[in-house]
N, CA, C and O atoms as CSV, one atom per row, in Angstrom:
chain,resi,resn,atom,element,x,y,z
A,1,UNK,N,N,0.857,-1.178,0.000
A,1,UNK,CA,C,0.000,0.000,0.000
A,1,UNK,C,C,0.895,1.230,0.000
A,1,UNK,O,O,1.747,1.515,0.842
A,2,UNK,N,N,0.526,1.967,-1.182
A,2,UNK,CA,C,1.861,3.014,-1.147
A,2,UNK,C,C,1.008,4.340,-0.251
A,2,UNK,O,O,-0.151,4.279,0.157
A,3,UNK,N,N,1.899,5.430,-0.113
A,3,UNK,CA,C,1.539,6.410,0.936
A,3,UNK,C,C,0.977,7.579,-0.073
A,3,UNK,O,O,1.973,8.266,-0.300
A,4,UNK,N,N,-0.183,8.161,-0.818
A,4,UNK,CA,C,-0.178,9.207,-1.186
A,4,UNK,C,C,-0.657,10.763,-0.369
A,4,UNK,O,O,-1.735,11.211,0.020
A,5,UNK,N,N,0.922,11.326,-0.360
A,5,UNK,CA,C,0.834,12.827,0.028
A,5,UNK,C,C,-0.024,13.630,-0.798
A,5,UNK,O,O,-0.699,14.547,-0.328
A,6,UNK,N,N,-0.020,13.304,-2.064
A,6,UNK,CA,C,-0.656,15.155,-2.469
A,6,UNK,C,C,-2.243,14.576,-1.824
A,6,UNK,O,O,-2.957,15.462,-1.355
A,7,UNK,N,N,-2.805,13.093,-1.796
A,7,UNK,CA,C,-3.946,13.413,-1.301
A,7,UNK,C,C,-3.856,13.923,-0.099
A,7,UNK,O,O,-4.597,14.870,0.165
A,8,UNK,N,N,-2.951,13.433,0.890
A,8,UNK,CA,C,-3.017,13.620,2.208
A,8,UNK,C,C,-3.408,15.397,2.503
A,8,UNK,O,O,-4.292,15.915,3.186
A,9,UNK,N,N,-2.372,15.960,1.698
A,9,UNK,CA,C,-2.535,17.693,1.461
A,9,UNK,C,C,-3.741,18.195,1.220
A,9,UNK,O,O,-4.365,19.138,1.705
A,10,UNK,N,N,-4.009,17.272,0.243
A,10,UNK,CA,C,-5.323,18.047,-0.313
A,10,UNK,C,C,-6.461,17.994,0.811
A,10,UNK,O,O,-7.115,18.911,1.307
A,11,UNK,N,N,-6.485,16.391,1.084
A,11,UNK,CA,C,-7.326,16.409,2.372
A,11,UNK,C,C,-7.470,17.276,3.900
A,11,UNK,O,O,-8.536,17.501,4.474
A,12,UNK,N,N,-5.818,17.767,4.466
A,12,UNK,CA,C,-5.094,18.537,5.171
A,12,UNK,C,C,-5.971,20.100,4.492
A,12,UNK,O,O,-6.478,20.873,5.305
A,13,UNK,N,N,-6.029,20.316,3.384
A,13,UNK,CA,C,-6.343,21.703,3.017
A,13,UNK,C,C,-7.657,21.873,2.828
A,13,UNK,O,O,-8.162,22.960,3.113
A,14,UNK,N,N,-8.308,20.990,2.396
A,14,UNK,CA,C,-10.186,20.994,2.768
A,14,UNK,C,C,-10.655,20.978,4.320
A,14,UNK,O,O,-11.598,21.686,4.674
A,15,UNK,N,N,-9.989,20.174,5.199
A,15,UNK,CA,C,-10.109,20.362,6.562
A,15,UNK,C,C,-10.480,21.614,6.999
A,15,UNK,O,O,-11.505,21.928,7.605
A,16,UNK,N,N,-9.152,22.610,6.481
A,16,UNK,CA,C,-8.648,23.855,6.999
A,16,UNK,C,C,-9.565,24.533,6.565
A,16,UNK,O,O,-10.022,25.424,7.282
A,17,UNK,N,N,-10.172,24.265,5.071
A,17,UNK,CA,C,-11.170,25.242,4.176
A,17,UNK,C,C,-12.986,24.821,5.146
A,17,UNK,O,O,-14.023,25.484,5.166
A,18,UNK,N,N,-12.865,24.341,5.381
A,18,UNK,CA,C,-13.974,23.345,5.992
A,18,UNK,C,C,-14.372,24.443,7.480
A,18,UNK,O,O,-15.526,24.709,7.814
A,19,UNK,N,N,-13.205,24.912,8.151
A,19,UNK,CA,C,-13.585,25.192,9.401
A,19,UNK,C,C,-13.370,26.751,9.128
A,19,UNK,O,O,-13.998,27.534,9.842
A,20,UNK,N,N,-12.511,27.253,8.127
A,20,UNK,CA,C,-12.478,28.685,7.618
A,20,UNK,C,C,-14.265,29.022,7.387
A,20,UNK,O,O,-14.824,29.687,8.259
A,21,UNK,N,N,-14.965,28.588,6.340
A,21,UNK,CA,C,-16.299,28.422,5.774
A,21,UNK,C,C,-17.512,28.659,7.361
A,21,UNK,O,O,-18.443,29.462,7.422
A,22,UNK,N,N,-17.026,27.579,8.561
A,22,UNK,CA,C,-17.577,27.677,9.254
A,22,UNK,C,C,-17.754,28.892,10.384
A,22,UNK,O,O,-18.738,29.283,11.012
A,23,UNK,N,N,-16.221,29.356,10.359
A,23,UNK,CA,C,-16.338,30.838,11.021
A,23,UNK,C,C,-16.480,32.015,10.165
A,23,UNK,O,O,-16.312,33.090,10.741
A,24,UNK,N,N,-16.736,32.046,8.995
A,24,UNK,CA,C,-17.220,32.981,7.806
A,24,UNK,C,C,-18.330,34.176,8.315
A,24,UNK,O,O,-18.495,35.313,7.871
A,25,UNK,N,N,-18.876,33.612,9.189
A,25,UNK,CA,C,-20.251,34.152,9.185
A,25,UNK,C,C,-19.795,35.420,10.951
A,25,UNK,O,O,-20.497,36.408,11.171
A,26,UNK,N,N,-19.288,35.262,11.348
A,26,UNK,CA,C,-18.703,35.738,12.705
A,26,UNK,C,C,-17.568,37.067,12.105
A,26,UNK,O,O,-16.870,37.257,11.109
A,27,UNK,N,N,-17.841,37.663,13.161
A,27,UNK,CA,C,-17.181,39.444,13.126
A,27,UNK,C,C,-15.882,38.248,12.678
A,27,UNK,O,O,-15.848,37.035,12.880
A,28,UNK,N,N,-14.692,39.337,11.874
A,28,UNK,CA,C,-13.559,38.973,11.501
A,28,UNK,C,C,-13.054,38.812,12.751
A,28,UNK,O,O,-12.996,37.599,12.949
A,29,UNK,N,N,-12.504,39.648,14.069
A,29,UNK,CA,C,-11.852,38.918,14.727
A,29,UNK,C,C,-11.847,37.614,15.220
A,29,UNK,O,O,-10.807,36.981,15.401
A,30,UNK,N,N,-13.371,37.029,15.527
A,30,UNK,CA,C,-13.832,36.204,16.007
A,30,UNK,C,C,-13.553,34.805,14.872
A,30,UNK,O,O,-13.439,33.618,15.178
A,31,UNK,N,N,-13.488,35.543,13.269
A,31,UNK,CA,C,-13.085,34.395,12.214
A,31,UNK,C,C,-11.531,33.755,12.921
A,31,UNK,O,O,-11.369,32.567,13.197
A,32,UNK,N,N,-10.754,34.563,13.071
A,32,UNK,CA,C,-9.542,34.581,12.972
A,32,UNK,C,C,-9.483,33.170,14.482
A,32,UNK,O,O,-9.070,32.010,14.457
A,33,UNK,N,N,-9.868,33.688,15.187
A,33,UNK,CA,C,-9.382,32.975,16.419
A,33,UNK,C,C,-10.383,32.066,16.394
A,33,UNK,O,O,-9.916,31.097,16.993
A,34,UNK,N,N,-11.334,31.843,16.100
A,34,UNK,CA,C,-12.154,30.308,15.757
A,34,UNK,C,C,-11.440,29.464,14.901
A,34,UNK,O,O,-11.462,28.270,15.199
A,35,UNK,N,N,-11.077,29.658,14.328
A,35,UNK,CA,C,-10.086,29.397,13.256
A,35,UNK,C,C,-8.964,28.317,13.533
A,35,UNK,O,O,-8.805,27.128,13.255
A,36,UNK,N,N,-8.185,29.401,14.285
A,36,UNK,CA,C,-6.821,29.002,15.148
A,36,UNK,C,C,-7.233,27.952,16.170
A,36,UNK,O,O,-6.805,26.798,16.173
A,37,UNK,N,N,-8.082,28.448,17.013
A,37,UNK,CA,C,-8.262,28.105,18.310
A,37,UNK,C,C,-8.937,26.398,17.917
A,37,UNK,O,O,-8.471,25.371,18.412
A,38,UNK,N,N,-10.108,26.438,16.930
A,38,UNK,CA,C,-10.559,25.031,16.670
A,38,UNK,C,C,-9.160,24.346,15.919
A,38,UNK,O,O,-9.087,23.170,16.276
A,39,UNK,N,N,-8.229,24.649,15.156
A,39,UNK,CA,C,-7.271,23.659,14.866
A,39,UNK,C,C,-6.136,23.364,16.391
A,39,UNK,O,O,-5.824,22.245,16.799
A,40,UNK,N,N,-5.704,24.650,16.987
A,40,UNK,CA,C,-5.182,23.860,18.417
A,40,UNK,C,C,-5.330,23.032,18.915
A,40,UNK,O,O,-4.519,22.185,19.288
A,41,UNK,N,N,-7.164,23.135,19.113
A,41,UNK,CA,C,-7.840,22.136,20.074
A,41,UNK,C,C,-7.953,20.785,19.622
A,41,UNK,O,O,-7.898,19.779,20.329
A,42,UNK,N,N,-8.135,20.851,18.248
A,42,UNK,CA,C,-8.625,19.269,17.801
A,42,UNK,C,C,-7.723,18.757,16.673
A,42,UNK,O,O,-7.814,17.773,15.939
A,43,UNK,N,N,-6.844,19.721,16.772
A,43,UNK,CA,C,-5.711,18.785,15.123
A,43,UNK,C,C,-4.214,18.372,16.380
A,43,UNK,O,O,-3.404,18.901,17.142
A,44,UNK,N,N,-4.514,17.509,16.025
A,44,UNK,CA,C,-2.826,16.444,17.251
A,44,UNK,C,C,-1.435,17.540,16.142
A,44,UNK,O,O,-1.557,18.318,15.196
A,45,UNK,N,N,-0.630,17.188,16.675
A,45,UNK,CA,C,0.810,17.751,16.520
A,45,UNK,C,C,1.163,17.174,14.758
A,45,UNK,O,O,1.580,17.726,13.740
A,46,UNK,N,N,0.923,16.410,14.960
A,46,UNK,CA,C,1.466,15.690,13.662
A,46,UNK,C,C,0.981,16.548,12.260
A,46,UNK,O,O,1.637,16.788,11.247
A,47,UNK,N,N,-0.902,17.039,12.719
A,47,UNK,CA,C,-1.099,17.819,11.491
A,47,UNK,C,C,-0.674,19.180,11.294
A,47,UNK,O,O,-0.293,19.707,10.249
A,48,UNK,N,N,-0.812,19.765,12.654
A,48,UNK,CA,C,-0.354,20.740,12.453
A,48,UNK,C,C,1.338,21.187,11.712
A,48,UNK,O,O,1.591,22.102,10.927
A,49,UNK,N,N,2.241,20.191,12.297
A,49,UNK,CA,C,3.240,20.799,11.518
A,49,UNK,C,C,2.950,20.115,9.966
A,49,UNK,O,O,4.001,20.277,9.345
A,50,UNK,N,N,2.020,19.466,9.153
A,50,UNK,CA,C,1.947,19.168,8.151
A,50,UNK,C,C,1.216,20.566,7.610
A,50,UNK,O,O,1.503,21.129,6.554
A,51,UNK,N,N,0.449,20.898,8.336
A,51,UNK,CA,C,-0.159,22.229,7.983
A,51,UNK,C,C,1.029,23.551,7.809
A,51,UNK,O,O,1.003,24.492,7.015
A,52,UNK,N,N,1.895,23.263,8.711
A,52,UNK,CA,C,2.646,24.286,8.770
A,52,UNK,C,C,3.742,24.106,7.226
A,52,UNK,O,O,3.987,25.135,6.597
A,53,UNK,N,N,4.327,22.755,6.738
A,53,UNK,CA,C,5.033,22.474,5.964
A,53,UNK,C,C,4.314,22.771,4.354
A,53,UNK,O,O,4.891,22.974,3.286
A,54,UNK,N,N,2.905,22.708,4.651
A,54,UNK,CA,C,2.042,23.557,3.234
A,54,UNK,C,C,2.204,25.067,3.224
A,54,UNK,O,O,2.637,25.726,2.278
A,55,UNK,N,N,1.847,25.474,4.263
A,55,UNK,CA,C,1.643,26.937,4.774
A,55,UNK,C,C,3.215,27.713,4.160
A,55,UNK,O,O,3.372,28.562,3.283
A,56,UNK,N,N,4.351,26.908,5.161
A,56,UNK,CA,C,5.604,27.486,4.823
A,56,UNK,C,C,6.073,27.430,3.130
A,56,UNK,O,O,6.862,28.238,2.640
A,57,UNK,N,N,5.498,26.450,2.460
A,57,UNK,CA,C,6.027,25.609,1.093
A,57,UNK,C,C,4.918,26.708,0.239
A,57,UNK,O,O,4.644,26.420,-0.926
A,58,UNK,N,N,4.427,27.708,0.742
A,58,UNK,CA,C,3.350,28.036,-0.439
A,58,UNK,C,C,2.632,27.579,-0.491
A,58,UNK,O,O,1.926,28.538,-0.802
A,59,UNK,N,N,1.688,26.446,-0.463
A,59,UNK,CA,C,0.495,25.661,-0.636
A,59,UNK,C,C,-0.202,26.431,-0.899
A,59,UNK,O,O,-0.435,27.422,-0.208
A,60,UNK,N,N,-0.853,26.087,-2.268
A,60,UNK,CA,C,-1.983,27.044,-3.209
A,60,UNK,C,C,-3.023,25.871,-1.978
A,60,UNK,O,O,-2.910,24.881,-1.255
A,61,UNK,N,N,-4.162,27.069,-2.533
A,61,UNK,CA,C,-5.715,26.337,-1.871
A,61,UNK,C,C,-6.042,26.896,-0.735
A,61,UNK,O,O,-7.121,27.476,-0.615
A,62,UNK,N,N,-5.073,26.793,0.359
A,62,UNK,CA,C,-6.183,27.298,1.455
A,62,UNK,C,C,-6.903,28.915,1.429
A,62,UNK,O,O,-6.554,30.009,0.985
A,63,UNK,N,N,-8.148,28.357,2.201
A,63,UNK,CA,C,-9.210,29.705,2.085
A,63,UNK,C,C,-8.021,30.803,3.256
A,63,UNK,O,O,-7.216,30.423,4.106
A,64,UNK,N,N,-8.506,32.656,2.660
A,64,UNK,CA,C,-7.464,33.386,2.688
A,64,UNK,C,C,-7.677,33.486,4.560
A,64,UNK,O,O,-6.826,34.211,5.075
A,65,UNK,N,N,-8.607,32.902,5.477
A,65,UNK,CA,C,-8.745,33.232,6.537
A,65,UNK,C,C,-7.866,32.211,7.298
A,65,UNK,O,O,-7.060,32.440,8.200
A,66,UNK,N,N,-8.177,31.132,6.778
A,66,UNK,CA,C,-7.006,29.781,7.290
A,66,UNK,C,C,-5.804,30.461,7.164
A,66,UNK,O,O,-5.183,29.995,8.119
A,67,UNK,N,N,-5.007,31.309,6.585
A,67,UNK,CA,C,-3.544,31.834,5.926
A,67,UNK,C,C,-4.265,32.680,7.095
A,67,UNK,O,O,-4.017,31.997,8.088
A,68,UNK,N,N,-4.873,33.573,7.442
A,68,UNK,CA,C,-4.642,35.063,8.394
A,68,UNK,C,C,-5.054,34.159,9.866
A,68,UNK,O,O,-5.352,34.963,10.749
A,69,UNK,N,N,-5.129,32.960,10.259
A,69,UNK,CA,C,-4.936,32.665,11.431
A,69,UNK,C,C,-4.101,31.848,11.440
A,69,UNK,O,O,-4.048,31.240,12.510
A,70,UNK,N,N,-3.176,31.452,10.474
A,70,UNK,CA,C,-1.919,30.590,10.720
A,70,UNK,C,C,-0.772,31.387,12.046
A,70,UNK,O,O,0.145,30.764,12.581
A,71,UNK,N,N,-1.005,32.356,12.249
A,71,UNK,CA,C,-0.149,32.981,13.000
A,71,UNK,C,C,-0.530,32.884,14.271
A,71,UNK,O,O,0.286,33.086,15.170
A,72,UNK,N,N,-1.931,32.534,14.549
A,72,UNK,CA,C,-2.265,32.108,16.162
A,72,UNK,C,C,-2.132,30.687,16.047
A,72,UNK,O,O,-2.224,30.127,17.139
A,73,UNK,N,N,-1.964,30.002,15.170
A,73,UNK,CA,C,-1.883,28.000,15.224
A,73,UNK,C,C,-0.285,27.910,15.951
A,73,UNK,O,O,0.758,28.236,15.384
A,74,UNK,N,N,-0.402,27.418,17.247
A,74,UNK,CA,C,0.980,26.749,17.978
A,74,UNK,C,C,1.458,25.918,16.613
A,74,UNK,O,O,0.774,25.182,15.902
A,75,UNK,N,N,2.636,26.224,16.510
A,75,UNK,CA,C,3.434,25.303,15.486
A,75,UNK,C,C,4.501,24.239,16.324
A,75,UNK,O,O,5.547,24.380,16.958
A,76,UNK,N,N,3.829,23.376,16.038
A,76,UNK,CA,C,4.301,21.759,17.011
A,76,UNK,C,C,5.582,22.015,16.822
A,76,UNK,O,O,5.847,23.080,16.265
A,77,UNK,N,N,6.564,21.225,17.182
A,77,UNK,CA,C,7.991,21.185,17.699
A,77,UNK,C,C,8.510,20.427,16.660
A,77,UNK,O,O,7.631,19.592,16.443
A,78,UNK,N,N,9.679,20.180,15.680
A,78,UNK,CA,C,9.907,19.113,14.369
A,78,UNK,C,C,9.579,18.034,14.719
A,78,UNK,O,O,9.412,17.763,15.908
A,79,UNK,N,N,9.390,17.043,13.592
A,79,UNK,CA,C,9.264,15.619,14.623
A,79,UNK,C,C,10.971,15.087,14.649
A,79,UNK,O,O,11.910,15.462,13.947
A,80,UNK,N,N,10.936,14.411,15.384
A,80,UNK,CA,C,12.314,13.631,15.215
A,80,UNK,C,C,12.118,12.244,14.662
A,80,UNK,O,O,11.164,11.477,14.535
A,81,UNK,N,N,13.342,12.233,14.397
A,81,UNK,CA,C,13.825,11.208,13.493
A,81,UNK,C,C,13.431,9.778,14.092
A,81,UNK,O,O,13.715,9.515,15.261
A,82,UNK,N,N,12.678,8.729,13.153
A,82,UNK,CA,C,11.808,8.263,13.099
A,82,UNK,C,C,10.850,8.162,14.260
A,82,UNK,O,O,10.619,7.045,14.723
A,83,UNK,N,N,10.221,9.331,14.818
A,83,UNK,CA,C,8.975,9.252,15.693
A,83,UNK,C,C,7.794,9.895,14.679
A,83,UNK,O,O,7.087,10.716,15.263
A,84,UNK,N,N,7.569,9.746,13.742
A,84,UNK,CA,C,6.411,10.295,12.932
A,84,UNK,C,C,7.200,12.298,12.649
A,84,UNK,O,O,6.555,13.131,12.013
């Protein structure tokens, strides 16, 4: 069973578009930190720095509010070498 990344990304970037969409409707500050605050709470370490490795790499796609709360998302610690 081979491993495909670009789905993994793509899937990683609908997530993000998924919960952007859902705070859409809320005053902008409140977008921003719903945003952040729901990926803290419920994305484990592992996605987030996968989020962060799109984010940093350019990754076309995400909605422009996911990109204006990347700066409140804790950016997990690297992983080390072979721990995921």
């Amino acid at each position: 069973m081979s491993h495909d990344s670009t789905s993994t990304e793509d899937k990683l970037i609908r997530m993000a578009n998924q919960i952007a969409t859902f705070f859409e409707s809320q005053p902008e500050q409140e977008r921003i930190d719903g945003v952040a605050g729901h990926i803290n709470k419920f994305w484990e370490p592992r996605m987030r720095r996968q989020f962060f490795e799109l984010v940093d790499n350019g990754a076309k796609g995400f909605h422009p509010l996911v990109l204006n709360a990347a700066q409140r998302i804790r950016r997990p610690a690297p992983a080390q070498a072979g721990h995921g």
